[in-house]
C-alpha positions in Angstrom: 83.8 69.8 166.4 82.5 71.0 169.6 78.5 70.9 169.8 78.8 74.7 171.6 82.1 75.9 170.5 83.6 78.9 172.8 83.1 82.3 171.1 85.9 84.9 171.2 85.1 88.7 170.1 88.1 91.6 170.0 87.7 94.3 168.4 89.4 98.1 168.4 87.4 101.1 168.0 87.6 102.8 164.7 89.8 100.8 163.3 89.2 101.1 159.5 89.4 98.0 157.1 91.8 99.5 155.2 94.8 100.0 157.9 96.3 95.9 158.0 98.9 94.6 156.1 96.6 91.7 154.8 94.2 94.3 153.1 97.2 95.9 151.5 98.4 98.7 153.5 101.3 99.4 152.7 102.3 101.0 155.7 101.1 99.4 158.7 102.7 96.6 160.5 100.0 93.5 161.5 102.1 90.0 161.3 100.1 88.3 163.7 96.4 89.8 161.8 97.8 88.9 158.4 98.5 85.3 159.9 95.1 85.4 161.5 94.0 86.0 158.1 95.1 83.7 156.2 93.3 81.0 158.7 90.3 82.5 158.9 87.4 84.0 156.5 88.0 87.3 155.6 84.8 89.1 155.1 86.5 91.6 152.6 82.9 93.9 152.0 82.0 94.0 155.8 80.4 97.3 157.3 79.8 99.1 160.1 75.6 100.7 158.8 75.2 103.7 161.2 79.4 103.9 161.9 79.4 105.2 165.2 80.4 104.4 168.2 77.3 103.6 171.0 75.5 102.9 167.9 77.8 100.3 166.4 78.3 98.7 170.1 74.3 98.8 170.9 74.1 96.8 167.2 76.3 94.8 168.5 74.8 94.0 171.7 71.0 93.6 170.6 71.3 92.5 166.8 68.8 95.5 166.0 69.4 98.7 163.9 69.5 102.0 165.5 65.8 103.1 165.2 64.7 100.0 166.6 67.2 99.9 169.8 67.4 103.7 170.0 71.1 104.2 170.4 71.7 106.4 167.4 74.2 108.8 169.3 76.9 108.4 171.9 76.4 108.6 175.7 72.4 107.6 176.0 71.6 104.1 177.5 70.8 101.1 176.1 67.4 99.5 177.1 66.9 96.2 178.6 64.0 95.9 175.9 65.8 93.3 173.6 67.5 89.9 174.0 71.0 90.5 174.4 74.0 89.0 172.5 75.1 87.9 176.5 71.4 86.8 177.6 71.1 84.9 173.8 74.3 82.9 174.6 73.7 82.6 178.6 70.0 81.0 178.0 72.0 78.4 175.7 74.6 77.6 178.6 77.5 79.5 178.1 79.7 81.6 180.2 79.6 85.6 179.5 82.4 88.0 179.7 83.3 91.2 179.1 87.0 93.2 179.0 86.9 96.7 178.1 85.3 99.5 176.7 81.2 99.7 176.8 79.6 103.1 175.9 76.1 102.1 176.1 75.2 102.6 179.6 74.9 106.4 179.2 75.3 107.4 182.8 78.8 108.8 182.9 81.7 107.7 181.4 83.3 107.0 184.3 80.9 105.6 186.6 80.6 102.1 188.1 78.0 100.1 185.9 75.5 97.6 187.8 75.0 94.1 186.9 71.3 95.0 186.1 72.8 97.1 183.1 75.3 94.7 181.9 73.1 93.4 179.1 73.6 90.2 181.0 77.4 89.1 181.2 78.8 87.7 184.2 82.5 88.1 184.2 83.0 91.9 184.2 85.7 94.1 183.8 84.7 97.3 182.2 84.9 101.2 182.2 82.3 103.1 179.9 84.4 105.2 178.1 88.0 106.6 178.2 90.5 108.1 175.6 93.4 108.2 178.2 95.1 105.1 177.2 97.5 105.4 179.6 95.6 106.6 182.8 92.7 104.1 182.1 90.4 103.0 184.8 87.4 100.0 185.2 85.6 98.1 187.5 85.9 94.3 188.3 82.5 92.5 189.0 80.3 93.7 191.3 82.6 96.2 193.1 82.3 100.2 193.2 86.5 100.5 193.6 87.5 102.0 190.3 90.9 100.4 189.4 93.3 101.2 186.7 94.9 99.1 183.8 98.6 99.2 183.9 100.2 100.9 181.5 98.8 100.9 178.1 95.2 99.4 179.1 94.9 97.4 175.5 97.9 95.7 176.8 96.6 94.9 179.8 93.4 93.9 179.4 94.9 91.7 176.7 96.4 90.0 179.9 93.2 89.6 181.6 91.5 88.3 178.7 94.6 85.7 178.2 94.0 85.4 182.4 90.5 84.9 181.6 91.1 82.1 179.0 93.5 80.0 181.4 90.6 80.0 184.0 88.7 77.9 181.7 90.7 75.1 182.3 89.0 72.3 183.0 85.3 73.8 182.8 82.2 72.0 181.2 80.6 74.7 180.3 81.4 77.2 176.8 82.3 80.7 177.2 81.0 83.8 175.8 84.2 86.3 175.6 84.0 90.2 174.3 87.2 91.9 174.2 86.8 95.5 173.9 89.9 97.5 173.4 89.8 101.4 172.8 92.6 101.9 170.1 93.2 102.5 167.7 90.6 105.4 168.0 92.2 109.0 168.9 94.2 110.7 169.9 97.3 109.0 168.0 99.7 110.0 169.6 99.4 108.0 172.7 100.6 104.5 171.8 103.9 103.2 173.5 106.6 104.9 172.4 108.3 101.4 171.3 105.7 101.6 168.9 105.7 104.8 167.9 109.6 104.9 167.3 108.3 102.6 164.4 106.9 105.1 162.2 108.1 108.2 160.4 105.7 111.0 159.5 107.8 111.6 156.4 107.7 107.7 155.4 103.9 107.5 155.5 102.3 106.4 152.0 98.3 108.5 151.9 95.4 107.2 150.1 94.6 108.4 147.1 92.0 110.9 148.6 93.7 113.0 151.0 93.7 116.7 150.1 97.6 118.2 149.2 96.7 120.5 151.9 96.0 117.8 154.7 99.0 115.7 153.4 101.1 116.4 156.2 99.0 116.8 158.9 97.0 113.3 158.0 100.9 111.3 157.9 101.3 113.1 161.7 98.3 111.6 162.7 98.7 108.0 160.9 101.8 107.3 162.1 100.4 107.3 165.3 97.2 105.7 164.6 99.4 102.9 162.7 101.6 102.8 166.2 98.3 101.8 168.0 97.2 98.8 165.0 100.7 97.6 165.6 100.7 97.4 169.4 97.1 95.6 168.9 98.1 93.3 166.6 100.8 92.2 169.1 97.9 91.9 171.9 95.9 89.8 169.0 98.8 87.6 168.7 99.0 86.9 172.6 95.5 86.0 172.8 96.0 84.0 169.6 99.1 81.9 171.6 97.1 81.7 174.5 94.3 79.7 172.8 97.0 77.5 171.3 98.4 76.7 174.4 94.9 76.0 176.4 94.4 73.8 173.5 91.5 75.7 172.7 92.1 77.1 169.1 89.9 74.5 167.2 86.9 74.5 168.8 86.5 78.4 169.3 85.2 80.8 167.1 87.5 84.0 167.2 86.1 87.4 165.6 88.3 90.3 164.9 86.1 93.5 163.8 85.9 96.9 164.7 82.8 98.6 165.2 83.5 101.4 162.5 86.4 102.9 160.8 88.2 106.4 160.6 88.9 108.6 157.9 92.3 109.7 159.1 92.6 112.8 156.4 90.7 110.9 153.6 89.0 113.8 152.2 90.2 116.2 154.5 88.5 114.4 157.5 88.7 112.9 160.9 86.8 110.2 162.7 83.5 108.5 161.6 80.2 108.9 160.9 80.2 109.7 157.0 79.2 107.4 154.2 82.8 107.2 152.9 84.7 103.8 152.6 87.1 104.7 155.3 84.5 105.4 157.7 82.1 102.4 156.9 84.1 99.6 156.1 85.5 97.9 159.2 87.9 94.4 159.4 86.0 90.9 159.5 87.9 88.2 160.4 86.4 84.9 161.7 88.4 81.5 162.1 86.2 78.7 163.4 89.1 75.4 162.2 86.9 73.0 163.6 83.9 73.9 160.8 86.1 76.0 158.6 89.6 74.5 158.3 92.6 76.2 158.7 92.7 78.0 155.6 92.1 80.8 154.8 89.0 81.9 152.5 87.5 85.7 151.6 84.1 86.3 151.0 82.2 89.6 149.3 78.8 89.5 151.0 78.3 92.9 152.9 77.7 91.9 156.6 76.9 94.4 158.8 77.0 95.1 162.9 73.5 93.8 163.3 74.4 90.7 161.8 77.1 89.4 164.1 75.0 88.3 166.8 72.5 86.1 165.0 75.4 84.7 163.1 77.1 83.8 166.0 74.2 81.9 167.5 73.9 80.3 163.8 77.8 79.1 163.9 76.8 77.3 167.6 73.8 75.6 167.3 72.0 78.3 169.2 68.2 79.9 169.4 68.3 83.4 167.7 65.4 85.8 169.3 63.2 87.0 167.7 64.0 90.3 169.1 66.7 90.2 166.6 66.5 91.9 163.1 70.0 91.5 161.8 70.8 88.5 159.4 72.1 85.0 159.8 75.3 84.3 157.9 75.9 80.8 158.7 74.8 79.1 155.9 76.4 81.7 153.9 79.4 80.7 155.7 79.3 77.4 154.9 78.8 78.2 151.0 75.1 78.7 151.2 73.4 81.6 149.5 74.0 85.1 150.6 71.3 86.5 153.1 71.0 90.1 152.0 70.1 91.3 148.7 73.2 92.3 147.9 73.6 95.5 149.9 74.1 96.8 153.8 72.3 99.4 154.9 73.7 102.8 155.9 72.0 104.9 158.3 72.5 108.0 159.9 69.6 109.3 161.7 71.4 112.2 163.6 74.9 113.6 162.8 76.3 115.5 165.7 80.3 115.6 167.2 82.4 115.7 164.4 79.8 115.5 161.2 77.5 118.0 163.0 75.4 119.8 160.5 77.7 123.0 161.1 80.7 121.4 160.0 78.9 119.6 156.8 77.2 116.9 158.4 73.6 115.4 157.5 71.3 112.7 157.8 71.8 110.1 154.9 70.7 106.7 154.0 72.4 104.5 151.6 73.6 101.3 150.4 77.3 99.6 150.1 76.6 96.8 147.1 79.8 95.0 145.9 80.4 97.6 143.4 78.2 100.9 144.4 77.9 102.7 146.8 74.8 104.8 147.1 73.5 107.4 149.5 70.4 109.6 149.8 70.2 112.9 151.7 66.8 114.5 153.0 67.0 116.9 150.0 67.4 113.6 147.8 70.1 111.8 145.7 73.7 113.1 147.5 76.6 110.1 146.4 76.8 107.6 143.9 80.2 105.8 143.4 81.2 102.9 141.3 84.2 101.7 143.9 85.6 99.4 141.4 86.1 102.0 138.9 86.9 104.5 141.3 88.0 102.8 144.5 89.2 106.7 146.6 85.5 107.8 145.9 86.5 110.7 143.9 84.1 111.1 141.1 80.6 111.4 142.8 77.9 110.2 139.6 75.3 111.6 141.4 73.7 114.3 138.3 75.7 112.3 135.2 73.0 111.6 132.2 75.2 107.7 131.8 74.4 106.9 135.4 70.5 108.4 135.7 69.1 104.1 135.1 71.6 102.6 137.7 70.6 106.0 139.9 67.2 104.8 140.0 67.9 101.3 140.6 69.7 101.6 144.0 67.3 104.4 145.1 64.2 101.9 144.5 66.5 99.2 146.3 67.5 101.4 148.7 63.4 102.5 149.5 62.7 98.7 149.6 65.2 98.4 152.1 63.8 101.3 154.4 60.5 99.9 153.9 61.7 96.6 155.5 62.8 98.2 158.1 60.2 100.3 159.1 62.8 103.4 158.3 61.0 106.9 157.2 64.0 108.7 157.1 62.5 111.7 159.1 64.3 114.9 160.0 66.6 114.2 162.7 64.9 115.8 165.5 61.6 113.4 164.7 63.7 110.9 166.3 65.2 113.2 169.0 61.6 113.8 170.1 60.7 110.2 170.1 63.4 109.1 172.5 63.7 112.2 174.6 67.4 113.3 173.6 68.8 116.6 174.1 71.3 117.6 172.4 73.6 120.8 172.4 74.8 123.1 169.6 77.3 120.3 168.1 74.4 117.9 168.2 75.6 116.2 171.4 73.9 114.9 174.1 75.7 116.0 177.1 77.6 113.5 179.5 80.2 113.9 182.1 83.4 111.8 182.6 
């Protein structure tokens, strides 16, 4: 076992936990994922807290919750205030990298990002923000010349990535490597049509919680979200041959996440940002054969966002700073006791976009336990599921005279956990104020492309 074993993040945006073949889908097609799987350890209960995109990715990047970091919304910039997941890793001797999609720098989504906002990685090829999977642009290192991908820009930067790893042939020093890839997020419809061909509407199983009168709509828009999994899990298993043949495999610990799901016509909705499973609960696989083995193990405990960094750094023998509030799984990893009490943390400080408060959204705070799954709106108790009992969430216990003593159980576990973190849960526009956000009527701060 390698004393500072490379590290290896990919990751799509918004791909849900529920949409691979290994968590039982069954419509999507992931052979290379399910294979994955089975070698690494599946952290079946993981979330994304405040499920989001800038949010998730500024977790990500700091190890901090939103109210700490700031980046509870899309499009606003993410200080230099913390330690960074790079900066943690880079002060240890490691390598940084980064392939992809960003969204933290909020200064356009389009514009060229400076090395001074980088969050410290070295190797650089990165756009802020695009949906056009097929027209994408980025940046490489330090030049303003924007560049585009070629064709489908997962694909591509799956190749630079695989370039990336060959490069390392030969070098001392361990590497730091984010992937970043922008499917399987909307629009659906824009995967290669190879992989497209290989869904029908018609043929499309739903979840047990989509609406009769979404039912069609929702298979129009899996099948193509299930086209984009697919074409990812064929750029996983890429990356996955490259680190076989750079004889790299063993010694480097390879994360697969997402930072937050979709609903997809669960409930008659699109996107992120509510409390539901679909939208929370996000894929967690990490294989590490060197510590870990080759086989495959699954574990319930709920880790969160936050927590990947500090776990990371746990897994290589690395300093965690102390700027960092998420939790360190590593001994839980290796069969010690489980961090957390039990329960993640769900936060959402401001809904806006899609779950803007026209459209139904609110503010919430809640907890995913094994079993439960609570959540608390400003006017008070709002969800409470038994997911075991009830695993499409249909049957909200929230006002049911059997449930009133375990009600009152995960509220006071739910206070204790606000209280840790320092967490009022004020109106959303207390924390507008505080950081200085303007938002328009959808709850949006504005930003240009």
């Amino acid at each position: 076992m390698a004393e500072q074993p490379n590290v290896v993040l990919v990751f799509g945006d918004q791909w849900r936990a529920q949409a691979t073949g290994y968590a039982g889908d069954p419509n999507v097609q992931t052979p290379n994922l399910d294979r994955l799987a089975a070698q690494s350890v599946n952290m079946t209960h993981a979330v994304s807290g405040c499920p989001v995109c800038s949010p998730a990715r500024a977790c990500l990047l700091t190890g901090q919750y939103p109210l700490t970091h700031g980046v509870f919304v899309n499009d606003v910039p993410l200080s230099d205030q913390a330690v960074s997941l790079a900066q943690a890793f880079g002060q240890g001797g490691y390598d940084t990298a980064y392939i992809g999609k960003w969204h933290v720098d909020g200064q356009g989504r389009s514009n060229y990002i400076p090395p001074e906002r980088r969050q410290g990685f070295d190797e650089w090829q990165v756009l802020e923000c695009t949906h056009d999977y097929n027209e994408s642009h980025y940046y490489a290192g330090d030049s303003e010349q924007k560049l585009q991908w070629e064709g489908y820009d997962a694909a591509a930067q799956t190749t630079a990535a695989q370039t990336y790893l060959q490069s390392r042939r030969g070098q001392d020093a361990p590497f730091l490597l984010v992937l970043s890839w922008g499917p399987p997020h909307n629009p659906y419809q824009t995967a290669p049509e190879a992989y497209r061909a290989r869904y029908d509407a018609e043929q499309i199983e739903l979840r047990g919680n989509v609406p009769d009168g979404e039912a069609q709509h929702a298979r129009e828009q899996l099948a193509g979200y299930y086209a984009h999994c697919t074409a990812l899990d064929d750029c996983a298993g890429r990356l996955l041959q490259t680190l076989d043949d750079e004889g790299m495999s063993t010694d480097t610990i390879l994360l697969f996440f997402s930072d937050h799901g979709d609903m997809v016509g669960s409930r008659g909705a699109y996107n992120k940002q509510r409390p539901w499973d679909e939208s929370i609960r996000v894929p967690f696989l990490l294989r590490y054969p060197a510590l870990f083995g080759e086989q495959g193990s699954e574990r319930t405990a709920r880790i969160d966002i936050p927590d990947i960094m500090p776990t990371l750094l746990g897994l290589s023998g690395q300093a965690i700073p102390d700027t960092v509030e998420g939790l360190d799984f590593s001994s839980y990893l290796h069969g010690g006791d489980d961090p957390s009490d039990g329960a993640a943390l769900l936060q959402c400080p401001h809904p806006f976009g899609q779950w803007w408060v026209g459209d139904g959204g609110r503010s919430y705070r809640g907890l995913r336990t094994q079993r439960h799954t609570y959540v608390r709106a400003l006017e008070g108790p709002w969800l409470l599921y038994d997911n075991e009992a009830d695993p499409y969430q249909l049957e909200n216990l929230v006002g049911v005279a059997e449930q009133v003593e375990l009600l009152k159980e995960l509220d006071k576990q739910l206070t204790a956990k606000l209280a840790l973190r320092g967490d009022q849960f004020l109106p959303s526009q207390a924390y507008l104020s505080k950081w200085g956000y303007q938002v328009n009527a959808r709850g949006t701060v504005a930003y240009s492309n």
